[in-house]
Every structure is written in structure tokens, then in C-alpha cells.
LUMLUM-919087 format. One line per field, with one value per residue: residue in one letter; x, y, z of N, C-alpha, C, O in turn. Coordinates in nm, 3 decimals. Each point is the difference from the previous one (the first is absolute). Example, Ala and Ser with C-alpha at 12.3 -4.5 7.8 and 13.67 -1.06 7.14 Angstrom:
<pts>
residu [A  S]
n_c1 [1.319  -0.139]
n_c2 [-0.569  0.107]
n_c3 [0.780  -0.138]
ca_c1 [-0.089  0.082]
ca_c2 [0.119  0.119]
ca_c3 [0.000  0.006]
c_c1 [0.090  -0.077]
c_c2 [0.120  0.109]
c_c3 [0.000  0.073]
o_c1 [0.104  0.051]
o_c2 [-0.002  0.111]
o_c3 [0.066  0.017]
</pts>
This chain:
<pts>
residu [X  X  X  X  X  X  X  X  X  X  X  X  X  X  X  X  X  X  X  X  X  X  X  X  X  X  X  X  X  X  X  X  X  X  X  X  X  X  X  X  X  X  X  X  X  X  X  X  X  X  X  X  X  X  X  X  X  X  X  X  X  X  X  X  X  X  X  X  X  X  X  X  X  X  X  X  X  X  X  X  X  X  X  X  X  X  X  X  X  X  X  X  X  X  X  X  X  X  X  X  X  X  X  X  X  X  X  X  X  X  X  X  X  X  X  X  X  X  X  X  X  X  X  X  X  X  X  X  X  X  X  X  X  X  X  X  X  X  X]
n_c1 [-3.320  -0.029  -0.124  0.216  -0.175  0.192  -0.027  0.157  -0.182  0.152  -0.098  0.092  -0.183  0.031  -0.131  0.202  -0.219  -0.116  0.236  0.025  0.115  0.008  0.049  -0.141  -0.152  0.228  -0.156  0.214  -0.158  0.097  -0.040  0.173  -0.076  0.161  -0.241  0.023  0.177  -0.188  0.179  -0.184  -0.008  0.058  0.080  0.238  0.162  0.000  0.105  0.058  0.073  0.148  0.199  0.139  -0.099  0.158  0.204  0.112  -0.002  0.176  0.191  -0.057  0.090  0.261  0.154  -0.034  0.157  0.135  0.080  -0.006  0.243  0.095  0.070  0.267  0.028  -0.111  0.019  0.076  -0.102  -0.156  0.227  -0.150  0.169  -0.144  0.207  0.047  -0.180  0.079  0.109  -0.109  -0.123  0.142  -0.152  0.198  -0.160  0.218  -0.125  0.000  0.119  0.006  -0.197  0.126  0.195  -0.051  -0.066  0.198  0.122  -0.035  0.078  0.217  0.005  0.088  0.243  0.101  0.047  -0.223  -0.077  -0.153  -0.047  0.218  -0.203  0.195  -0.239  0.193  -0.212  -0.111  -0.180  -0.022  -0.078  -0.088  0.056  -0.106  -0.087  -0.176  0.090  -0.186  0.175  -0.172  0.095  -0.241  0.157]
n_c2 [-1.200  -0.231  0.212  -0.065  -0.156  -0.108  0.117  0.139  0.033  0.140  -0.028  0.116  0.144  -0.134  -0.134  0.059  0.059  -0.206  0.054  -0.210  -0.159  0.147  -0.179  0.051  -0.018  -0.196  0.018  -0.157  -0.083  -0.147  -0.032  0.061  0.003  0.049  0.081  0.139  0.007  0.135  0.125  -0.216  0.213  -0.188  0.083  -0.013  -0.112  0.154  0.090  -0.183  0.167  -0.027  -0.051  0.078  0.131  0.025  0.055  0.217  0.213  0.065  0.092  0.159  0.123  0.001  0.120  0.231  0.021  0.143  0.287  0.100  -0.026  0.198  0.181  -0.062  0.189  0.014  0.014  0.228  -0.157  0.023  0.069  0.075  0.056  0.091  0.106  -0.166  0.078  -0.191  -0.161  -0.188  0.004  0.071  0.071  0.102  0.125  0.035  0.092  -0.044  -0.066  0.153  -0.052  -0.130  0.047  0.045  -0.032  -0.120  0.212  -0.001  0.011  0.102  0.224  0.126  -0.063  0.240  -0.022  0.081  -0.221  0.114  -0.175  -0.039  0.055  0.014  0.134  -0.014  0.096  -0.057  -0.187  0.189  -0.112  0.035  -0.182  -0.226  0.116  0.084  -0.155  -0.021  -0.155  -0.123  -0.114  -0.047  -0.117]
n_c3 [-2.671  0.072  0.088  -0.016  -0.065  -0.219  -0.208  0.029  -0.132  -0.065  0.138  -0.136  0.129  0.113  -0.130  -0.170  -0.065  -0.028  -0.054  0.094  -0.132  0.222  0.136  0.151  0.148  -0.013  0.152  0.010  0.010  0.226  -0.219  0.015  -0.262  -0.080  -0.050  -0.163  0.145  -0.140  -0.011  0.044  -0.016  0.068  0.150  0.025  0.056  0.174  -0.198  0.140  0.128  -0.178  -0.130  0.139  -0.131  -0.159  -0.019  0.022  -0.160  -0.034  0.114  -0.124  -0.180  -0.002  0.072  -0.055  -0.197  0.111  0.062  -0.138  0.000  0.154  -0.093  -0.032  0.106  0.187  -0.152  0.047  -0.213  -0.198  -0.022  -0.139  -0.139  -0.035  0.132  0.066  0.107  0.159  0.096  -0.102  -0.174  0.156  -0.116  0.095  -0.009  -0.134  0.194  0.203  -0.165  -0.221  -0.129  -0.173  -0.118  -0.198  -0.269  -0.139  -0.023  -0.221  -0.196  -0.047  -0.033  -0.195  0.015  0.017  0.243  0.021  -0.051  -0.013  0.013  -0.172  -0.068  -0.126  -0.082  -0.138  0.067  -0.169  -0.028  0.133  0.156  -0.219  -0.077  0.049  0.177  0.144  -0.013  0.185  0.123  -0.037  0.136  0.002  0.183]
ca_c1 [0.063  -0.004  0.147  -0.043  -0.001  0.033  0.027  -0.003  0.038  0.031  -0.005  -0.004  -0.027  0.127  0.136  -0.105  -0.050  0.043  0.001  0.005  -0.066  0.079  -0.040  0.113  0.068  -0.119  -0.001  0.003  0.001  0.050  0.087  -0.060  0.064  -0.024  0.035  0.094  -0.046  0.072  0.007  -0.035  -0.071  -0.148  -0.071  0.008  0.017  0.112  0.106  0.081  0.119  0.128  0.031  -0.027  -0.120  -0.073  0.029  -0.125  -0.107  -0.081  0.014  -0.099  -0.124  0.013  -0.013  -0.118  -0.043  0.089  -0.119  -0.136  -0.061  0.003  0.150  0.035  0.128  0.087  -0.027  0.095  0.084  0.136  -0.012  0.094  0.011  0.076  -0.053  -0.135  0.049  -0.050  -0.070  0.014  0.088  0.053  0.085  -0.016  -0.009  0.013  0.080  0.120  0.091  0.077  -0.069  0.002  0.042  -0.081  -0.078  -0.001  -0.059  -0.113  -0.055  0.030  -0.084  -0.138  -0.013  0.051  0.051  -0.091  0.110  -0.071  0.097  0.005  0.120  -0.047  0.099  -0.010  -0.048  -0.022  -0.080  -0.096  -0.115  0.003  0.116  0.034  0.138  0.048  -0.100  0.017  -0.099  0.045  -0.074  -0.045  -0.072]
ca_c2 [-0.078  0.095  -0.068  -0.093  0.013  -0.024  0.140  0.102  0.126  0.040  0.174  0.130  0.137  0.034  -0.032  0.064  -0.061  -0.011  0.136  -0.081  -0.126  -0.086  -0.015  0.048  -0.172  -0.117  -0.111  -0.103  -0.099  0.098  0.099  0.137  0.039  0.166  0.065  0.109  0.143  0.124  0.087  0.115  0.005  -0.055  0.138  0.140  -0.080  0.002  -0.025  0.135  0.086  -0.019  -0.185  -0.045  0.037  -0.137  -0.139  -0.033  -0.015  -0.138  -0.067  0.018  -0.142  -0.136  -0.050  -0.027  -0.123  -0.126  -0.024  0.006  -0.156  -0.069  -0.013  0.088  0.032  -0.090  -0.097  -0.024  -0.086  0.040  0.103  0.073  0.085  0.089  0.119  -0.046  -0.132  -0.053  -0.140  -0.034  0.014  0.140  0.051  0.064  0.068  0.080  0.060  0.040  -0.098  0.132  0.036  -0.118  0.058  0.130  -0.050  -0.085  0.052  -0.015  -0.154  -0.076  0.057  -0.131  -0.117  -0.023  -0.081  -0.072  0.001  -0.110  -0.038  0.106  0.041  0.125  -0.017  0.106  -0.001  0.109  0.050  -0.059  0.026  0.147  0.084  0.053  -0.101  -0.161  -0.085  -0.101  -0.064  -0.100  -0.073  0.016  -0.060]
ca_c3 [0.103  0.155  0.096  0.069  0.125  0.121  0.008  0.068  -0.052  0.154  -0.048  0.157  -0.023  0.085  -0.134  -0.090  -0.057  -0.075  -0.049  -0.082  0.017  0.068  0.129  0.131  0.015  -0.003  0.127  -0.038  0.152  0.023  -0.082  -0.094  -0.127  0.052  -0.145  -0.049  0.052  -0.025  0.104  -0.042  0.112  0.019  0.103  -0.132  -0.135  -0.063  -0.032  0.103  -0.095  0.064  0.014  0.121  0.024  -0.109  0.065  0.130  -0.065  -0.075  0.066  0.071  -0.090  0.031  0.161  0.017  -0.036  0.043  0.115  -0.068  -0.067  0.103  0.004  0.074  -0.115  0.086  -0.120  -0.145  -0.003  -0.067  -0.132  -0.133  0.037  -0.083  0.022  0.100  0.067  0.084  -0.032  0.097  -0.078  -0.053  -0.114  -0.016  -0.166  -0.013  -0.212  0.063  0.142  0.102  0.101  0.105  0.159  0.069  0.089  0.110  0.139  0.014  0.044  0.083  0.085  0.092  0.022  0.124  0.015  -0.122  -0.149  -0.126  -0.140  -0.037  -0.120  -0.042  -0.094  -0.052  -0.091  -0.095  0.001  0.076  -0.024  0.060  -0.002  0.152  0.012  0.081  0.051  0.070  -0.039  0.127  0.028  0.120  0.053]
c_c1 [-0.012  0.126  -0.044  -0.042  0.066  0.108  -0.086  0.033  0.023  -0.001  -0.037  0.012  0.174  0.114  -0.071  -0.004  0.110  -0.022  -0.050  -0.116  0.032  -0.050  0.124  0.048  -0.118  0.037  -0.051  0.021  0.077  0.091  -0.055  0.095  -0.032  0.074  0.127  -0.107  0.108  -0.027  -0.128  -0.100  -0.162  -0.098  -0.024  -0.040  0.137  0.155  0.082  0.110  0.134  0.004  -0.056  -0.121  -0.050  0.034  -0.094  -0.147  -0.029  0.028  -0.163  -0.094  -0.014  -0.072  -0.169  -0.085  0.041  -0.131  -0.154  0.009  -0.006  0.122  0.036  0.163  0.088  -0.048  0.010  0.095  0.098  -0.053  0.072  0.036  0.021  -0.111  -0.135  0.000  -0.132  -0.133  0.030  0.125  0.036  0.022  -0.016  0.081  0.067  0.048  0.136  0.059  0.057  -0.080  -0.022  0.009  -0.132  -0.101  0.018  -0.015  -0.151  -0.062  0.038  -0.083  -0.195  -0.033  0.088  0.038  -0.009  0.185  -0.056  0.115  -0.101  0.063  -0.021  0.100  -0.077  -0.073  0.012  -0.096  -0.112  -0.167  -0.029  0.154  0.067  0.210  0.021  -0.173  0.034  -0.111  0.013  -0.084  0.061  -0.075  -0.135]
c_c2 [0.076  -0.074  -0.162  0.008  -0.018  0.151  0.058  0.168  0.075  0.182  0.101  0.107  0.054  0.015  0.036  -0.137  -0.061  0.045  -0.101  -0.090  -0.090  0.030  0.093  -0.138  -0.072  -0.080  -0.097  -0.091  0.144  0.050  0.164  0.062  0.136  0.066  0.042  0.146  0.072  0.106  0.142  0.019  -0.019  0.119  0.082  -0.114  0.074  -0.083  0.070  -0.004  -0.056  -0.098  0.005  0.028  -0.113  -0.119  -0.016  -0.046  -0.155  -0.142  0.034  -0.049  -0.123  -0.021  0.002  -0.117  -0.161  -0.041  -0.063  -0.141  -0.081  -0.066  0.110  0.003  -0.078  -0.142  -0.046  -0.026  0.060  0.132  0.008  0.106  0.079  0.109  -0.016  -0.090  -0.023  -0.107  -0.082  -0.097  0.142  0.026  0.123  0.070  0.108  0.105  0.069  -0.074  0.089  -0.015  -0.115  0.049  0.080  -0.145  -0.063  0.024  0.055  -0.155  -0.075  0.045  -0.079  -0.103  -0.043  -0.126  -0.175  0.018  -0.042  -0.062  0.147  0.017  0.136  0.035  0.138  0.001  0.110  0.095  -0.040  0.063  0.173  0.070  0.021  -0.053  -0.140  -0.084  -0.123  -0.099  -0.124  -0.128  -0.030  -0.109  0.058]
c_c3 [0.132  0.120  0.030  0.182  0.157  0.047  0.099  -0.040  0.102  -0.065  0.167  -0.098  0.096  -0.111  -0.081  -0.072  -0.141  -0.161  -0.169  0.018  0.067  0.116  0.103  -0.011  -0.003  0.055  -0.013  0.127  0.040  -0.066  -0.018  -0.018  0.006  -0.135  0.033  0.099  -0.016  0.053  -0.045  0.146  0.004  -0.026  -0.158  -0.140  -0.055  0.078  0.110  -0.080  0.102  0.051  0.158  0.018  -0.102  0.099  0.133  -0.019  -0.048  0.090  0.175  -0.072  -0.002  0.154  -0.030  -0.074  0.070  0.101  -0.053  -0.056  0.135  0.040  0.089  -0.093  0.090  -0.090  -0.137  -0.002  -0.055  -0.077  -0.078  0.012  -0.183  -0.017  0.061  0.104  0.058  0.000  0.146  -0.112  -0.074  -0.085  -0.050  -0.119  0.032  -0.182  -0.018  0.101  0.071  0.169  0.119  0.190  0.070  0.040  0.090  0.112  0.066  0.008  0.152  0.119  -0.023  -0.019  0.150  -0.009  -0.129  -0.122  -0.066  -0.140  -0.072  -0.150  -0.011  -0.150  -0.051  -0.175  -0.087  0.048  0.114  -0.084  0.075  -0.021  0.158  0.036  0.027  -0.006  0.033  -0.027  0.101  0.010  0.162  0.072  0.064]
o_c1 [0.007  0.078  -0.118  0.058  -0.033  0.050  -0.112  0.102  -0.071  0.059  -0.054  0.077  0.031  0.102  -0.122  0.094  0.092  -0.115  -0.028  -0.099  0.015  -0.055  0.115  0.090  -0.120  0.100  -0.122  0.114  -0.004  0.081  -0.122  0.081  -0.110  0.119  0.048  -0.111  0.115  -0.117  0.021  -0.031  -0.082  -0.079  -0.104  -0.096  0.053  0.004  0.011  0.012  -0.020  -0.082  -0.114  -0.022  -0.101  -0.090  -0.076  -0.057  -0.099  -0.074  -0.009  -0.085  -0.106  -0.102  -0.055  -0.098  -0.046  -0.070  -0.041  -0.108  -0.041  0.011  -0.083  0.036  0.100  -0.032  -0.025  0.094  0.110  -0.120  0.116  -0.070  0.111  -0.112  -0.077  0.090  -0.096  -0.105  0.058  0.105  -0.057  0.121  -0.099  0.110  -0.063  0.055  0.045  -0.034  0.027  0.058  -0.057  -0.076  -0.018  -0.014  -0.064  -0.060  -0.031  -0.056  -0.075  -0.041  -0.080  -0.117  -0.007  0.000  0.088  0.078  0.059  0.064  -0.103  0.120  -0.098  0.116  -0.105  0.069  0.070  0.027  -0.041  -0.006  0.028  0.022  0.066  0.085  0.077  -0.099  0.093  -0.108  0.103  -0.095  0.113  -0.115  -0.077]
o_c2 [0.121  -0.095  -0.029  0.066  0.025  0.001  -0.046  0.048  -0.035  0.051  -0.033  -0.007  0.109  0.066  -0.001  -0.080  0.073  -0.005  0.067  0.032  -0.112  0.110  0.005  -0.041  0.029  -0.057  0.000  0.021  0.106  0.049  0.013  0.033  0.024  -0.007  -0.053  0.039  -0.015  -0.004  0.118  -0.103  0.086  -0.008  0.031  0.024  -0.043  -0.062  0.122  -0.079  -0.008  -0.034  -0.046  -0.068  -0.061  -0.071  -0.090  -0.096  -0.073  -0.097  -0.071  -0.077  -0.062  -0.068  -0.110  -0.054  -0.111  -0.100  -0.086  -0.055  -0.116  -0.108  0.073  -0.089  -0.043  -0.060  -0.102  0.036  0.020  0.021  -0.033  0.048  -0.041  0.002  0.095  -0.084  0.067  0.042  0.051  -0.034  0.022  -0.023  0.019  -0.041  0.057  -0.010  0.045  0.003  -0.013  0.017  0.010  -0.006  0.003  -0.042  0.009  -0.078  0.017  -0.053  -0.067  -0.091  -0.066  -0.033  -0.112  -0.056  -0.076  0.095  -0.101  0.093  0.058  -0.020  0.054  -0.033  0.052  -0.043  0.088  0.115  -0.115  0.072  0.037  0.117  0.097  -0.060  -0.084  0.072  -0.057  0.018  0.013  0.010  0.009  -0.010  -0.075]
o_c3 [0.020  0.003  0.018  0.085  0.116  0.112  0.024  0.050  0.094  -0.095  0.105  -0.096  -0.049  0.017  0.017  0.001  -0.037  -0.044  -0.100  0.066  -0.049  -0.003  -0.044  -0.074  0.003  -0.043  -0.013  0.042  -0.063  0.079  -0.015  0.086  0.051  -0.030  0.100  -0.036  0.043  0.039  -0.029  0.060  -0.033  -0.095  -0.058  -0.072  -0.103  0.106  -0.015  -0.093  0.121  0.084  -0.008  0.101  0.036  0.046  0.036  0.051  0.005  -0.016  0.100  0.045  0.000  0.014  0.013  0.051  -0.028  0.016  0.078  -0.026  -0.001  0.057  0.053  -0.078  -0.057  0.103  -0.066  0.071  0.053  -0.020  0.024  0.089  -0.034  -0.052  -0.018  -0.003  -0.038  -0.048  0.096  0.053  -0.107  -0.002  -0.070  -0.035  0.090  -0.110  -0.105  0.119  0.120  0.108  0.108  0.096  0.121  0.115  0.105  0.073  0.118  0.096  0.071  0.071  0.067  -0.017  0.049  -0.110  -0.041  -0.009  -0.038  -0.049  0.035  -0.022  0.051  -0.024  0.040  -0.093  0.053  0.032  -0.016  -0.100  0.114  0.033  0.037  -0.066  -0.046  0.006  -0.057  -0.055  0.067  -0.077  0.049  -0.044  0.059]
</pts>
């Protein structure tokens, strides 16, 4: 089976690559669906260390895939939140709700004035053993 054509596979060398059988995002008329970005650094392939350096981290993976389907994070709609975050739909992934407060202040920074709708919830387990990952959809 292949993508249908009316898809759009959206990928950037700026976000690490996807770690599975799955696309960065996939751009549908003007929609784009933006994987799960976890806080690993493009550059190394590794993993940065301590909840505010993951949340930043991976919330800079998101922004660069958001950028790359031709979007902008001033355009997300909504996120999830458990122990992760950010979408134009948000949802971000934490493995620790202990750590809600830390990210949220990170998120709220780079999304500035921007509120996108938002869930956030607290999981067992992320991919890599990380804390937080985000995820969004995006006009």
C-alpha cells in the first residue's frame, strides 16, 4: 500500500527523523498532523538530559516540523499534553505530571502570546524512555 495522493509526507533534516513506521507529519488540503516529537537533538541523535532542556527540545522539533509542512506554531490549533506537548492540535505526553508546571512554562514561552486548545496527560511510558513528548495539528 502507498500514501494516497491526495497526502502530503512532510519530513525536515531540522527534527530527528522518525524512530518507527510513521511520517514527521502528513499534510492533507491545508491541515498538517505533526507525529509525536521527542526531545532528541537532530544534530547528535541523542536524548538531552532534565525535564526543561526535553520540553524545550522537543517543542523545537515540533516548531521545525510545523515549519517544514508550511505552517507556523502561531497556527496551532490544539494539543495533548501528558508529559509532552505541542500541535496546532496539542497534545502533550508527560511521564510525570510532577513536571506539568516546569513544562508548561516552557510551552507557554514558545508559543507566547499564540493559546492553542490543549490537553495534557500523564503516561507510563514515552518512546526512548524520555519525559515529555508533543504533538499538534496545524493550519
Amino acid at each position: 500500500m502507498s500514501t494516497h495522493p491526495s497526502l502530503t509526507v512532510v519530513s525536515t533534516p531540522d527534527a530527528p527523523g522518525a524512530i518507527g513506521p510513521y511520517s514527521q507529519a502528513i499534510k492533507v488540503g491545508d491541515l498538517l498532523f505533526v507525529s509525536g516529537c521527542i526531545p532528541l537533538d537532530p544534530k547528535t541523535g541523542q536524548i538531552v538530559e532534565g525535564i526543561e532542556e526535553q520540553a524545550a527540545q522537543a517543542l523545537k522539533n515540533l516548531t521545525a516540523v510545523v515549519n517544514a509542512g508550511g505552517s507556523e506554531i502561531g497556527k496551532v490549533v490544539k494539543t495533548t499534553a501528558s508529559a509532552l506537548m505541542i500541535t496546532r492540535t496539542l497534545r502533550v505526553f508527560l511521564k510525570d505530571m510532577n513536571d506539568f508546571v516546569t513544562v508548561n512554562g516552557i510551552y507557554a514561552g514558545a508559543f507566547g502570546s499564540h493559546k492553542p486548545a490543549r490537553s495534557a496527560v500523564e503516561v507510563s511510558r514515552l518512546p526512548k524512555d524520555v519525559l515529555v513528548e508533543v504533538e499538534c495539528i496545524a493550519r
